[in-house]
C-alpha positions as CSV (number, residue, x, y, z in Angstrom):
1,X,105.8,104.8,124.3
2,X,102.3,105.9,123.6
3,X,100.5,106.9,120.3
4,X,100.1,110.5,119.4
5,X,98.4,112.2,116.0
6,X,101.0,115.1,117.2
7,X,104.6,113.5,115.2
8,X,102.4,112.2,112.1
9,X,101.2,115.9,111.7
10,X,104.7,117.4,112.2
11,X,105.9,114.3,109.9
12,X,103.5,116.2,107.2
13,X,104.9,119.6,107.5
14,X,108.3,118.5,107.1
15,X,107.8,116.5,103.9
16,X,106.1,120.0,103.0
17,X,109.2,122.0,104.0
18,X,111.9,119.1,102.4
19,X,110.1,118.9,99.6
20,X,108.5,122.2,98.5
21,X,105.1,120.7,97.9
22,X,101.9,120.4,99.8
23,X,102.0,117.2,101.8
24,X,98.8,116.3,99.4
25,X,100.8,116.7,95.9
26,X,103.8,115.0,97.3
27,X,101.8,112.0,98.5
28,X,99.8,112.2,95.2
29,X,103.1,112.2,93.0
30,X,105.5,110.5,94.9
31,X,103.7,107.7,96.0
32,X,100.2,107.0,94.8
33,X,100.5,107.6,91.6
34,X,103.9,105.5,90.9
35,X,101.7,102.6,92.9
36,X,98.5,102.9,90.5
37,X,96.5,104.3,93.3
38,X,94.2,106.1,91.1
39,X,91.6,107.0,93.4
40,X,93.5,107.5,96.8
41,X,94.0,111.3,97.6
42,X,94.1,113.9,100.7
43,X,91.1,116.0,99.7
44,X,91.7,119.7,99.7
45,X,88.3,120.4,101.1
46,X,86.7,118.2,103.7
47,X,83.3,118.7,102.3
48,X,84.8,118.0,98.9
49,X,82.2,114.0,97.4
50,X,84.5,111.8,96.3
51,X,82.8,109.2,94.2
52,X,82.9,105.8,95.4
53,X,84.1,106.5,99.3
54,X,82.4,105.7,101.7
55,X,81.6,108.2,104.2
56,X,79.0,110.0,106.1
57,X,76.7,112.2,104.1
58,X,73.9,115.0,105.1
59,X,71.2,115.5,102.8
60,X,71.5,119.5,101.8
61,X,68.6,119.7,99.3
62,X,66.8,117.6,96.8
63,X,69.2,115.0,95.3
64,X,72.2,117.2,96.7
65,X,74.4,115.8,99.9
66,X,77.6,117.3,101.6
67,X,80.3,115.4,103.7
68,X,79.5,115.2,107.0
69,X,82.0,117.0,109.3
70,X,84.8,114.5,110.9
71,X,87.7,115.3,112.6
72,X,90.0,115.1,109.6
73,X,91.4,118.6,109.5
74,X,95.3,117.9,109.4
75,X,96.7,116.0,106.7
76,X,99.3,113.2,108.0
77,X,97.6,112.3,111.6
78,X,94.4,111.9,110.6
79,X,94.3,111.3,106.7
């Protein structure tokens, strides 16, 4: 077999469609939360800081930075 992002993204929507929630608030409520994972989430905007991650960062004025752009738009392959 090989690897594709394709089934981890249609894995996502279907936990969406099963479960009535965004694939974000299920994982969030359904699994990190009952395992204590306090700071683990999907974010709901990719340019969203999350204190404490590590990540790439683009200065955008003085003191101010915003998330640099990856290629993390889908939740489930890429999150």
């Amino acid at each position: 077999h090989l690897y594709c992002n394709t089934g981890y993204t249609l894995a996502a929507r279907v936990v969406e469609k099963v479960s009535g929630q965004s694939f974000r608030e299920f994982c969030r409520r359904s699994i990190f939360e009952p395992l204590g994972m306090k700071s683990t989430r999907f974010p709901a905007d990719h340019e969203e800081i999350i204190p404490g991650r590590a990540r790439s960062y683009n200065p955008s004025g003085p003191g101010k930075y915003r998330n640099a752009i990856l290629s993390y738009g889908t939740s489930g392959a890429t999150s």
